[in-house]
ZAMARGU-4260 file (C-alpha; in steps of 0.2 Angstrom, whole numbers, plus 5000, padded with zeros to 4 digits):
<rodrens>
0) 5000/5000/5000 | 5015/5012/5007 | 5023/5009/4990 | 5010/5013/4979 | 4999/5023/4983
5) 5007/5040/4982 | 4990/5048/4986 | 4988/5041/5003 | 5005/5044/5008 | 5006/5063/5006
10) 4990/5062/5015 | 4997/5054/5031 | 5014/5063/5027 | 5004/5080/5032 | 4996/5071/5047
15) 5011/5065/5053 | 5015/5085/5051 | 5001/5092/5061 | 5006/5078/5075 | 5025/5083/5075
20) 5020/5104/5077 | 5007/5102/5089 | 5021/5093/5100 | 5035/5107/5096 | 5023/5121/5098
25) 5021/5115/5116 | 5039/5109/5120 | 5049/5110/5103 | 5065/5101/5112 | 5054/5084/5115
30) 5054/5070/5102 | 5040/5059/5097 | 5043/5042/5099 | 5040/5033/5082 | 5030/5018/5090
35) 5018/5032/5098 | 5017/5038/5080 | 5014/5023/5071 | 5001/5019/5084 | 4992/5036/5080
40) 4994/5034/5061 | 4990/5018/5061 | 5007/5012/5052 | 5021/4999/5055 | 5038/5004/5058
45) 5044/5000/5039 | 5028/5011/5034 | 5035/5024/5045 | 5054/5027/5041 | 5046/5027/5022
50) 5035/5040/5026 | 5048/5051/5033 | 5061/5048/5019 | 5059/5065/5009 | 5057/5075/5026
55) 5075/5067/5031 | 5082/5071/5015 | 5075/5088/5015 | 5078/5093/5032 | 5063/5096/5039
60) 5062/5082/5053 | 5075/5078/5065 | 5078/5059/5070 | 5086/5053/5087 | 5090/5040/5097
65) 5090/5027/5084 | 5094/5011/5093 | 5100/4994/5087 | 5082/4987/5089 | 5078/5001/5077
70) 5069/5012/5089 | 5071/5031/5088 | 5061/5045/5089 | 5056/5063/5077 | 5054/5080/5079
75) 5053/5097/5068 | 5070/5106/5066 | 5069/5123/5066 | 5070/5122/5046 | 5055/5113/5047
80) 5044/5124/5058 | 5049/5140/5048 | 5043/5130/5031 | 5027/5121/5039 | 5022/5139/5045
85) 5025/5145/5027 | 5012/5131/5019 | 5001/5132/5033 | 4997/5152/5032 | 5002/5152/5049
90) 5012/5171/5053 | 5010/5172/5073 | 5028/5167/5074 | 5033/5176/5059 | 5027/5191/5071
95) 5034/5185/5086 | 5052/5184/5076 | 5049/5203/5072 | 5047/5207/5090 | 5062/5199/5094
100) 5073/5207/5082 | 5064/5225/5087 | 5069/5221/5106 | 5086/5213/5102 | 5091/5230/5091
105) 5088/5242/5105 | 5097/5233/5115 | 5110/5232/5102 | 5108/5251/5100 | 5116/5254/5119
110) 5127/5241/5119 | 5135/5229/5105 | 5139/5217/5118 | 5125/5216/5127 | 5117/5198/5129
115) 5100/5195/5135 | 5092/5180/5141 | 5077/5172/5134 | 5067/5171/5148 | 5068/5190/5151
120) 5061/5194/5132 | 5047/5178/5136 | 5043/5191/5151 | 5045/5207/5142 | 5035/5201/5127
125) 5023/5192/5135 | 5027/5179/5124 | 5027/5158/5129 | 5045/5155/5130 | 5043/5140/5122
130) 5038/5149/5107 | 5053/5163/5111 | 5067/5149/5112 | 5060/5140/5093 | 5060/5156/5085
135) 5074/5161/5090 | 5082/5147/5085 | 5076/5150/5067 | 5082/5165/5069 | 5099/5158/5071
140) 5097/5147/5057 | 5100/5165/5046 | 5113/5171/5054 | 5103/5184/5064 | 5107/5181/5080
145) 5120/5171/5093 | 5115/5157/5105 | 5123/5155/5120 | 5122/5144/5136 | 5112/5129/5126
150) 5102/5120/5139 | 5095/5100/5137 | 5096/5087/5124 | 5082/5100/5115 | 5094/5114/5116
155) 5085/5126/5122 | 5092/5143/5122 | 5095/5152/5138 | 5106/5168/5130 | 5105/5177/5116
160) 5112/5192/5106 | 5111/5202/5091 | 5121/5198/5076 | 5129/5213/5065 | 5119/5203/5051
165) 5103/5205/5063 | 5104/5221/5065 | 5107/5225/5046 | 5092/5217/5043 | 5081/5227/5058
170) 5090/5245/5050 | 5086/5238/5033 | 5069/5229/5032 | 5062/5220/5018 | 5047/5229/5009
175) 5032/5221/5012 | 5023/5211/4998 | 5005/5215/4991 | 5000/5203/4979 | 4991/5211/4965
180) 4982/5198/4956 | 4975/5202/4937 | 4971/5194/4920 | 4985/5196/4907 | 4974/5208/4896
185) 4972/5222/4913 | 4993/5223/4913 | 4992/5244/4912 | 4979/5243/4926 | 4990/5233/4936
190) 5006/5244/4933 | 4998/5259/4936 | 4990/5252/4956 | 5008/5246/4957 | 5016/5263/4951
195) 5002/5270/4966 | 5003/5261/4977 | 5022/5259/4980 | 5023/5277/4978 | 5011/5280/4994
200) 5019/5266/5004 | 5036/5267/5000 | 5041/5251/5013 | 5029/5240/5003 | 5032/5230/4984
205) 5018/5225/4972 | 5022/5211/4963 | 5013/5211/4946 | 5018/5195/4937 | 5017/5203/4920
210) 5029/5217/4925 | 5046/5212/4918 | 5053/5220/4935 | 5044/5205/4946 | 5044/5191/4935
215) 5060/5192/4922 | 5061/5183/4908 | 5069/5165/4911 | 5064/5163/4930 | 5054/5152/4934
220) 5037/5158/4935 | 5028/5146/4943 | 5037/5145/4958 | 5041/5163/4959 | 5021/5166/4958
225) 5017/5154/4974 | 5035/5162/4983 | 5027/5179/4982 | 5009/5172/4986 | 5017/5164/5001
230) 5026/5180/5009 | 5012/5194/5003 | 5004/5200/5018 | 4988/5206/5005 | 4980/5200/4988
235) 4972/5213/4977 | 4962/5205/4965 | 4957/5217/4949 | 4941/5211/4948 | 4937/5217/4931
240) 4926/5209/4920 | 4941/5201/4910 | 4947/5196/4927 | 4936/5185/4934 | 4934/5177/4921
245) 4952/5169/4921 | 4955/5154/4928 | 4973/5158/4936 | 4965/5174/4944 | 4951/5160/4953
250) 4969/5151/4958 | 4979/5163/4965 | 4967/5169/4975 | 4960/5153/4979 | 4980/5150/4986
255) 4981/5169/4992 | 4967/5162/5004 | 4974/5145/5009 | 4988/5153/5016 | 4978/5167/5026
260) 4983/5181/5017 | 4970/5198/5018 | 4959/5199/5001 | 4952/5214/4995 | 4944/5212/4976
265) 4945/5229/4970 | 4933/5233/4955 | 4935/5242/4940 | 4923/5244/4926 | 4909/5237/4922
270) 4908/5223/4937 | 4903/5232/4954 | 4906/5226/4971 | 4886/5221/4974 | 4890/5209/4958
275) 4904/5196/4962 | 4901/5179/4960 | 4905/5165/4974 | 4920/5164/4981 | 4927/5181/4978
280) 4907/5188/4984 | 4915/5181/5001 | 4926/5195/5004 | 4921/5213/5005 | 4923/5221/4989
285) 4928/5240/4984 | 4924/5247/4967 | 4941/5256/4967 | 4938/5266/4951 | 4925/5277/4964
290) 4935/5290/4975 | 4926/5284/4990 | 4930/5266/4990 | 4946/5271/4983 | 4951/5284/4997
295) 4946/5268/5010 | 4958/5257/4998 | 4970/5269/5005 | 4965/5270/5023 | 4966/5247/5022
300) 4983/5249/5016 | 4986/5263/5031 | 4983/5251/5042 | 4995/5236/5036 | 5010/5249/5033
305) 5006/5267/5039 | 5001/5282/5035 | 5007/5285/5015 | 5021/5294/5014 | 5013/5303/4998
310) 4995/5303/4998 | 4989/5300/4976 | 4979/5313/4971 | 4962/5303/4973 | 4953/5314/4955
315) 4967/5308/4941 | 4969/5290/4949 | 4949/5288/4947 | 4952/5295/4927 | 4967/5287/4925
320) 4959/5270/4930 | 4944/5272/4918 | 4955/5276/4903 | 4965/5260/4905 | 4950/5251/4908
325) 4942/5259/4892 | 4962/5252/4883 | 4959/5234/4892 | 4942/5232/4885 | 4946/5237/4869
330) 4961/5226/4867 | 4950/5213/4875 | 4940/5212/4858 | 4955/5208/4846 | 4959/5190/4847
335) 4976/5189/4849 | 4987/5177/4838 | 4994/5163/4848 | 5014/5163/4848 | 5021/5152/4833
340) 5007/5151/4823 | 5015/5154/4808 | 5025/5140/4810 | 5012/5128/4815 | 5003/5132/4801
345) 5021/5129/4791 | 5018/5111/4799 | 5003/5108/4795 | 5003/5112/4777 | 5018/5103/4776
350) 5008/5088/4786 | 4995/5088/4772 | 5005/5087/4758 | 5011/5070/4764 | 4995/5060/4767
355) 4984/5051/4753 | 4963/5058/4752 | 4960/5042/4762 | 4971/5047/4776 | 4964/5066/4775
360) 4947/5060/4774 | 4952/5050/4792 | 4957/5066/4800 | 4943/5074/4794 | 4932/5061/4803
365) 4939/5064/4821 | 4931/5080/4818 | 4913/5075/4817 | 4916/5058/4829 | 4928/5064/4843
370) 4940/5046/4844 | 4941/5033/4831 | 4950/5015/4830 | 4960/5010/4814 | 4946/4998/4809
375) 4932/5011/4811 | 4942/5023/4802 | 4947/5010/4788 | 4929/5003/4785 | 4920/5023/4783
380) 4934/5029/4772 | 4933/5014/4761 | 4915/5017/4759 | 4916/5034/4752 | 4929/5024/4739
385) 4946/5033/4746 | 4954/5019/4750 | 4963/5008/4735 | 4973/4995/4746 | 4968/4985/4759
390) 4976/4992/4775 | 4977/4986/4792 | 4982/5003/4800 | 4978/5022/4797 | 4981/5031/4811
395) 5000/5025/4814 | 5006/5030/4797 | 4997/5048/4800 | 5005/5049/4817 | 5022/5048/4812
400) 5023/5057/4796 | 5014/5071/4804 | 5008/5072/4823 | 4990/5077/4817 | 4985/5061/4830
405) 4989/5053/4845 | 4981/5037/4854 | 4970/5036/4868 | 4976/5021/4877 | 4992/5017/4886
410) 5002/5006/4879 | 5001/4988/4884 | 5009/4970/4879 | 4998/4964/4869 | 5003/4979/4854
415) 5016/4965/4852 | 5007/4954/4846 | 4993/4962/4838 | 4996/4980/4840 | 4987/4994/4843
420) 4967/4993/4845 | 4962/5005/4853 | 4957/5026/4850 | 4963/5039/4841 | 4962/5057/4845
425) 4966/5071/4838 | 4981/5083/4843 | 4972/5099/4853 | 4987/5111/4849 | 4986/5106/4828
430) 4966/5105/4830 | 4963/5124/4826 | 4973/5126/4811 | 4969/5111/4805 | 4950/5112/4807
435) 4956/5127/4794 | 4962/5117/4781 | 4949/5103/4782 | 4935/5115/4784 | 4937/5131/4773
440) 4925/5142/4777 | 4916/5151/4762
</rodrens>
């Protein structure tokens, strides 16, 4: 079962997560023994050290005590809290760590040598001091500060102080991320809120994936997407028409929530705030080409970074907006023309040119039926007289001389001895051009 099925393994991978935090967020120095583990998780001991392979390799979870009899027990490392947080949307200790650093730095401030002891900043704080001595032990892990004076097998740190690297990063803090979420064809919407935005709130970054800026060429967007997604602290959501209407708008925002992250859809255009369909109707709405709602986008923002250093002139933002909404919708009307397609349809004549009627006349038919076998096929276009030999395939030849096809079913051993029986279908990415060909239209 362990082996096979990859589905149930990630599900019991996160289970066996949630167990391992709710221990460390108690007392992070104590281990789980893996019996009481396989006990809860309803696993053998084999099943177990399977399970937990990829977090060894990737250092999220600590194993001790391994004996001969092959006892041993787990825990998070401080790697693995920090990244659980991060795909759990959890930021409480992402805040404590910010405390931290703000009390360390003043201490810093009257004297570079001064060392504090965790239980004081637990008292001082008003913080567990569990939670004080973890974070601050992912705060080691990037050089921000020093431990001293380790207590216990868990380690638990009893002294602490500021690293010079620590107290760069309190003097120099990185700018806090909005995510502003918009379909492809609202690009000068979303470049103008960025332009905005970060020139009212200087300590924040928009990202806007089409701004070259944000996403340059060769990265790879995907991941860059869900890193930003995963350290924004709000999700705008250009609710425009075109917007909501995109698939990857309903998926970052779908992940934007997963992870906790604040959502404001901000309208523009013709949708309004009274009109959003379900989920984004969840959230309250602004219609943010409206100086009122615009003026309490403002005030929202206020209240995640302060008071802007520059307050936008409420009128030309309002006008500007509409204009490039006006742009959008126009642009929205031309059909664009895919990348390549001067090549692919290159290919495909090309294609053509090298197949017989009969074969043409079989491409012709996954059109009107969807899928065909190679005996269908066969017996239809030798009734309408295309074909002159008797052949035993079709679809094969058409296939490899031009890609215009590819099979349904995966292959299996018995195509060695009587090949191929099964579907054909037609190749999605060649269908439009080739629905062209095969179908002029008058």
């Amino acid at each position: 079962m362990m082996a096979t099925d990859e589905a149930k393994q990630n599900e019991l991978r996160s289970e066996l997560l949630v167990l391992l935090d709710r221990v460390y967020e108690q007392k992070f120095y104590e281990p789980v023994a893996a019996d009481k583990l396989c006990e809860q998780l309803s696993l053998s001991r084999q099943e177990l050290e399977i399970l937990i392979t990829p977090f060894l390799v990737q250092g999220l979870v600590e194993k001790d005590a391994e004996t001969l009899g092959g006892h041993f027990y787990l825990r998070l490392s401080a790697y693995g809290k920090e990244k659980y947080d991060e795909a759990t949307g959890n930021d409480t200790n992402q805040s404590i760590r910010q405390s931290l650093l703000k009390t360390l730095a003043e201490e810093y401030e009257k004297n570079v040598h001064v060392i504090v002891s965790a239980e004081k900043m637990a008292a001082q704080l008003g913080v567990d001091r569990n939670r004080v001595c973890f974070n601050l032990l992912i705060m080691e892990r990037h050089g921000m500060v020093s431990i001293s004076g380790r207590v216990g097998a868990g380690h638990v740190p009893h002294h602490v102080s500021l690293t010079p690297e620590g107290k760069f990063a309190y003097d120099n803090p990185e700018p806090k991320v909005i995510f502003l979420s918009h379909a492809a064809v609202d690009e000068e919407i979303a470049k103008y809120l960025k332009q905005v935005i970060e020139g009212s709130f200087p300590e924040t970054h928009v990202f806007v994936s089409t701004d070259p800026e944000d996403l340059p060429p060769g990265d790879l967007w995907f991941e860059t997407i869900l890193s930003e997604l995963s350290s924004a602290h709000v999700l705008m959501v250009l609710a425009t028409e075109r917007g909501i209407s995109r698939r990857w708008v309903w998926f970052e925002t779908g992940a934007g929530w997963a992870r906790g992250v604040k959502i404001i859809p901000c309208c523009a255009g013709k949708v309004r705030k009274g009109q959003l369909p379900p989920s984004f109707s969840k959230w309250q709405a602004l219609n943010i080409d409206e100086e009122v709602d615009f003026r309490i986008l403002l005030d929202i923002l206020a209240k995640e970074y302060g008071s802007p250093s520059q307050p936008p002139d409420s009128s030309a933002v309002i006008s500007n907006l509409t204009r490039l909404d006006v742009r959008a919708e126009e642009r929205a009307r031309v059909p664009a023309k895919a990348p390549y397609t001067d090549e692919m349809r290159a290919q495909v004549e090309k294609g053509l040119r090298k197949l017989t009627e009969g074969e043409k006349e079989a491409v012709r038919l996954l059109f009107i039926e969807g899928q065909l076998t190679d005996r269908r096929a066969i017996d239809i276009v030798r009734e309408k007289g295309l074909l002159k030999d008797n052949p035993t395939y079709i679809f094969i030849r058409i296939c490899a001389e031009t890609g215009f096809v590819q099979r349904v079913w995966s292959r299996n051993e018995s195509e060695d001895r009587v090949g191929y029986q099964g579907p054909w279908i037609l190749n999605e990415h060649l269908k439009p051009l080739l629905e062209q060909f095969l179908f002029p239209r008058e």
